[in-house]
C-alpha positions in Angstrom: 55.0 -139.7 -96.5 57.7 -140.9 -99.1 60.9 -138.4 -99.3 59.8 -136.4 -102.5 56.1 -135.8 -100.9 58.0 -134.5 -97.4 60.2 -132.5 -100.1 57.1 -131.2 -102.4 55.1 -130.5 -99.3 57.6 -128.6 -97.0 58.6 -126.0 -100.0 54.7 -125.9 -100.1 54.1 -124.6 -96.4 51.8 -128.0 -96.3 51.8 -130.2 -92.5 54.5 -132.9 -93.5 54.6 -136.3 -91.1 57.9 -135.0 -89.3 60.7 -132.1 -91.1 62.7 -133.3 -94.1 66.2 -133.5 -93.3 69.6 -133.6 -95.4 73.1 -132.8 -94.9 76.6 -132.9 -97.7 79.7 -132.8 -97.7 82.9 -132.9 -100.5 85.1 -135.8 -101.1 87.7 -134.4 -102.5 89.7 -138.1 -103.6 86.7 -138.9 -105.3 84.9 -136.0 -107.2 86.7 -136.1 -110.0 85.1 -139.5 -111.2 81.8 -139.8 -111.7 81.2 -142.9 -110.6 83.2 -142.7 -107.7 81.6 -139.3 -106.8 78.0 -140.7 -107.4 78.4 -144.2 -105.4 79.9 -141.1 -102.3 76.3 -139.7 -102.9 74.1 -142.7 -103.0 76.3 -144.0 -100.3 75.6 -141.1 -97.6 72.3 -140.8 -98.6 71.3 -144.6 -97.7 73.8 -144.4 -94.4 71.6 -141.7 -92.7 68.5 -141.7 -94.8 68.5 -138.4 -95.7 65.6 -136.8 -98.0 67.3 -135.8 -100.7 71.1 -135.9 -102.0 73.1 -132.8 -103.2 75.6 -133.9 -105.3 79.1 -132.4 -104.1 80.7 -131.3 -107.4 84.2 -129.9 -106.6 83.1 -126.6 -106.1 85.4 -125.3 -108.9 84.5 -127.8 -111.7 82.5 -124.8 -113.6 86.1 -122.9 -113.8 88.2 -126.0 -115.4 86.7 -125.9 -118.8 87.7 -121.9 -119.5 91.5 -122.6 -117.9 91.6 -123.0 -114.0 93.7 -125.8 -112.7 92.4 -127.0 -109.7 93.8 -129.2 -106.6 92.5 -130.4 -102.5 95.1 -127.5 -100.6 93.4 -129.3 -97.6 90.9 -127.2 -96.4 88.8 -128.3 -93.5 85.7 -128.6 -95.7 86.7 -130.7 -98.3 86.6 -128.2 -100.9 89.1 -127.8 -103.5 90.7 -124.7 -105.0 91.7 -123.5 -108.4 95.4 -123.0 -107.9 96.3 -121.3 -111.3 93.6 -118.6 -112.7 92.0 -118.6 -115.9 91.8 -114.8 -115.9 95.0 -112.8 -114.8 94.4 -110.2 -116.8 91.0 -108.1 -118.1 92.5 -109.2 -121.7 92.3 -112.6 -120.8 88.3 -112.1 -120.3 87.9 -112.3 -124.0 88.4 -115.9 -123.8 85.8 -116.6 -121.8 83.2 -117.6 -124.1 80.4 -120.1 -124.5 80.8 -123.6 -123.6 79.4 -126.5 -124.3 78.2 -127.8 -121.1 78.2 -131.6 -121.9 81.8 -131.9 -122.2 85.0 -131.7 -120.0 84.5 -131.1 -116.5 80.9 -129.7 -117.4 80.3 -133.3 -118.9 81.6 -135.3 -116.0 79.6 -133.5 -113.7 76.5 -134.8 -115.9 77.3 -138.5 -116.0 77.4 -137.9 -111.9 74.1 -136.9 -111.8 72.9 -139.5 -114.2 74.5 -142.4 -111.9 73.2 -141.0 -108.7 69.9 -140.7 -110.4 70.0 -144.0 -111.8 71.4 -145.9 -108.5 68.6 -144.1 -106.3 66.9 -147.1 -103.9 63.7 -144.3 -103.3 62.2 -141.2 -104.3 64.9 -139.0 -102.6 64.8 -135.8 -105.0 68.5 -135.2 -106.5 69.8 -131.9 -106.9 72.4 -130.7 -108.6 75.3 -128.2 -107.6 75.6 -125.3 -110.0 76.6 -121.3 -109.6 76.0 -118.0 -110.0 77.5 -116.2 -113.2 79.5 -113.8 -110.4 80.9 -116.7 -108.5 81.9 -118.3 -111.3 83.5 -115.4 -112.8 85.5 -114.9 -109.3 86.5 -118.6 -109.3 88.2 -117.4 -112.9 89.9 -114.6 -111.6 90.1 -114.7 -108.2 90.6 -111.2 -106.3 91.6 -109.1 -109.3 87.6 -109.2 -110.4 87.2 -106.9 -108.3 89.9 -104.4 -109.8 88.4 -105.8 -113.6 85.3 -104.7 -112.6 86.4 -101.0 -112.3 88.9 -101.1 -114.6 87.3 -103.0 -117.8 83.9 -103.3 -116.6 83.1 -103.6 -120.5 84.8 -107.4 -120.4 83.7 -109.0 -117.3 80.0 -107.9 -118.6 81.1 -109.8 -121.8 82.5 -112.7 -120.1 79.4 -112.7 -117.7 76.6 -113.3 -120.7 78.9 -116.0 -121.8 79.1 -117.6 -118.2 75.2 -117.5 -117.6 74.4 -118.7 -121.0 76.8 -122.0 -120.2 75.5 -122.5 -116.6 72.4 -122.1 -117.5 72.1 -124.6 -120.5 74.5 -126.9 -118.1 71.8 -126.8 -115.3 69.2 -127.6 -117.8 71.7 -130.8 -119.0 71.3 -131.6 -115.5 67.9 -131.8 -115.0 67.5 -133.8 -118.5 70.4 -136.4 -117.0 68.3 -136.9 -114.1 68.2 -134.5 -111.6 65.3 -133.0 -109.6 66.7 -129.8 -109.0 69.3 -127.9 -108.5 71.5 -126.2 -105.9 72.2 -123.0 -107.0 74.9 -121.2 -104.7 76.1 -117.9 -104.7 79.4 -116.2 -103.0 79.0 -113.2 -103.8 76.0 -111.8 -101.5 78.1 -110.8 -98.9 80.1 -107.5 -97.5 82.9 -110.1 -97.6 83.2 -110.4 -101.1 80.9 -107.4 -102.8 79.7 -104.6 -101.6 76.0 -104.2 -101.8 76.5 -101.7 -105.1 78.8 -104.7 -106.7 76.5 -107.4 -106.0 73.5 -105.2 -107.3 75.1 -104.1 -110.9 77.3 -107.4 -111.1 75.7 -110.5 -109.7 72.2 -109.6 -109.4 71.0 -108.9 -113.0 72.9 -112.2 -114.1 71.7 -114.8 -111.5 68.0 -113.1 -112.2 68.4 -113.9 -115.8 69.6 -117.6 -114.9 67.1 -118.5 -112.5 64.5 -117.1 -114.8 66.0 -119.2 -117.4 65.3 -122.5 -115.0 61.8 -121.7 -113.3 60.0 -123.6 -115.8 61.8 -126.7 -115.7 63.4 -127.0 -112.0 60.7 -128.4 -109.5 62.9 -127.9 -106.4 66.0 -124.9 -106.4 67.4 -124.6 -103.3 69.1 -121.2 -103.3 72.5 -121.3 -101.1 74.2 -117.9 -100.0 77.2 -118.2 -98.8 79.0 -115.9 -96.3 78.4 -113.9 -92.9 75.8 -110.9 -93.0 74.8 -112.1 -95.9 72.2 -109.4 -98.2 69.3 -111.5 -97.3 66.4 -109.5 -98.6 67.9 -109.0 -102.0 68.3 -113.0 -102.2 65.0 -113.8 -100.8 63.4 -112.2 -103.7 65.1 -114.3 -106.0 63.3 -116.7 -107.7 64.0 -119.9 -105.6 61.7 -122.8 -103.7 63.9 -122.5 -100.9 67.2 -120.8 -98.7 69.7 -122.1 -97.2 72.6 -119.9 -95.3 74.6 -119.5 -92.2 71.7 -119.4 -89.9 73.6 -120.6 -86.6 76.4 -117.6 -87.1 74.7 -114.9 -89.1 71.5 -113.5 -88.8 68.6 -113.7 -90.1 67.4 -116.3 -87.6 65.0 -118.6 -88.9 62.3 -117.7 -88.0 62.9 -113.8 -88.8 63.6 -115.8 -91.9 60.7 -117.4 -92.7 58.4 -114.7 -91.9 60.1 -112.6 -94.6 60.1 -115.8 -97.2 57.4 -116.7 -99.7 59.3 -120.3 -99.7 61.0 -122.7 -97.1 63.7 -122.6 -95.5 66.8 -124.5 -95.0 69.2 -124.8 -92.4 69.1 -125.1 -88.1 72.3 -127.2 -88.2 75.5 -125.8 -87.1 78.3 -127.5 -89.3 81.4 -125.6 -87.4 80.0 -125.5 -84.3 77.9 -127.6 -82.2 77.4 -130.1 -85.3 81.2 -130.5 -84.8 81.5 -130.5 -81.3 78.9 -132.4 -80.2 77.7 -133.4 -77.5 74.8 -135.1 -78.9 72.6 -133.6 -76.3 73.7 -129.8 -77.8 72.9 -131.1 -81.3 69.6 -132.8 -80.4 68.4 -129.3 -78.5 70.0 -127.3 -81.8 67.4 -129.3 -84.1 64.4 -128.7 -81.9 65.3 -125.4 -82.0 65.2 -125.2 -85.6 61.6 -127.0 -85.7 60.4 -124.7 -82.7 61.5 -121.6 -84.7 59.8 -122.6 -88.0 56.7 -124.9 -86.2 58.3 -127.6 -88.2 56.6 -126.2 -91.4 58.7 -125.3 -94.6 61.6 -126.4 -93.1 64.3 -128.5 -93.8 66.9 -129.5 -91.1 70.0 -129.1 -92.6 73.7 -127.4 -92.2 74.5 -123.9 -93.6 76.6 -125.1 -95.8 78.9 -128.3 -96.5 80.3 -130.6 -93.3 83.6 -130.4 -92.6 85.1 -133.6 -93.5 85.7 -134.2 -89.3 82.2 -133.9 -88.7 81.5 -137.6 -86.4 78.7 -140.0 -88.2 78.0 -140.2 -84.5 76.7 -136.3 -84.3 74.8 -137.0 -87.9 72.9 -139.8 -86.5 72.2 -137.4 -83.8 70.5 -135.1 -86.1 68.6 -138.0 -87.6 67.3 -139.2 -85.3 65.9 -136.3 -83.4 64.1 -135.3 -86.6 62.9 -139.0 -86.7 61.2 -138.5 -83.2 59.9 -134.9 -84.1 55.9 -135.1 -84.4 
């Protein structure tokens, strides 16, 4: 099977030749320029011949174009941080308003996905990073949302039609510059972050109306959710191809997963633990695990989230490999 028929047929439930298999990480010296960032992607992608390639946006891109400033603090995972908020106060919500999502940081993103598209050497499907409105809005304001939300819940409803509509036509620029699909994360399906009552009235009706929006036009949207004890149910009946979350240190396992799924799962892969630590023995028996628990249908081998940036090529060819040799 070529990469995109593994990819079509595993978010199908079909038999595939062996399980797809992808991993990403951030690079945080290089995600700021496009071509650097997309020759990063092509680059990892041909190293370990992975089945598709995510491409690692920033993680905060979507907050520079409505006033975040944003820096590497040196976090484990490569991810940067906005280091100065666009919203401090629920005044400053009134300025968040539509954006054209082919220019600034919105627009670099795009010419990312239109060189990794471009400098493909197969059919690896190439998806692109985006958000949901409530994570977005939380990368603005960082922990006062949660006061705003009580306090000038009026606002932050304002500010959120204004977020969704950009994301949305942004993720649709994406898939016209080239890209397959789309990685659509969320951060705020958690008891970490929201309580279930939050995430209900706040992030659910938003990210509902977004992924409605993309549907139609995005054949592969892998659905990331972020966090321990995540709200799986009310994710899973989002409207997604596929789900990706903590699997090795929150539950649902996946195979309690997949039974409760219309759509594939992805995940089996440790990134802080064994994926880390090796040995490559531990991380062999981790992906057979993973293939056992799903049959080795509608599954795609894959980390709960990003690598750490320590992660060893040595414990990613691991992971190849044993996927490689899985019939």
């Amino acid at each position: 099977m070529t990469k995109r028929e593994r990819i079509v047929a595993t978010l199908a439930r079909r038999p595939v030749d062996r399980p797809a298999v992808a991993f990403w990480r951030h690079v945080p010296d290089r995600d700021h320029d496009p071509k650097q960032l997309a020759d990063v992607m092509l680059g990892l992608q041909r190293r370990f011949d992975l089945d598709l390639i995510k491409v690692m946006s920033s993680g905060v891109y979507c907050g520079e174009d409505w006033g975040c400033r944003v820096a590497y603090k040196g976090l484990p995972s490569g991810a940067k941080q906005c280091t100065e908020h666009a919203v401090k106060t629920p005044a400053d919500w009134a300025r968040i308003r539509p954006l054209d999502p082919g220019q600034g940081a919105f627009g670099r993103e795009l010419e990312a996905v239109r060189l990794t598209a471009r400098g493909r050497s197969d059919d690896a499907p190439v998806l692109h990073t985006v958000f949901s409105p409530l994570t977005i809005a939380r990368k603005l304001a960082g922990d006062v949302l949660r006061e705003h939300l009580r306090t000038a819940p009026a606002a932050v409803s304002q500010a959120l039609d204004a977020i969704t509509d950009t994301a949305t036509r942004h993720a649709l620029a994406a898939l016209d510059a080239g890209a397959d699909g789309l990685f659509v994360a969320t951060q705020a399906a958690t008891p970490e972050v929201f309580t279930f009552d939050e995430y209900s009235t706040w992030e659910a009706p938003w990210m509902t109306r977004m992924l409605d929006a993309l549907r139609l036009r995005s054949s592969l949207t892998l659905l990331h959710a972020h966090g321990s004890d995540i709200y799986f149910d009310a994710v899973a009946g989002l409207p997604a191809h596929a789900l990706n979350w903590h699997d090795r240190r929150t539950k649902p396992s996946l195979a309690d997963a997949k039974r409760r799924l219309g759509g594939a799962v992805a995940g089996g892969l440790g990134e802080l633990g064994t994926l880390r630590k090796g040995p490559r023995q531990a991380i062999a028996e981790e992906v057979h695990d993973a293939i056992r628990q799903t049959e080795g249908v509608g599954l795609i081998v894959a980390p709960g989230c990003g690598l750490p940036l320590d992660v060893p090529d040595e414990h990613l060819d691991a992971v190849v490999a044993t996927v490689k040799h899985a019939v």
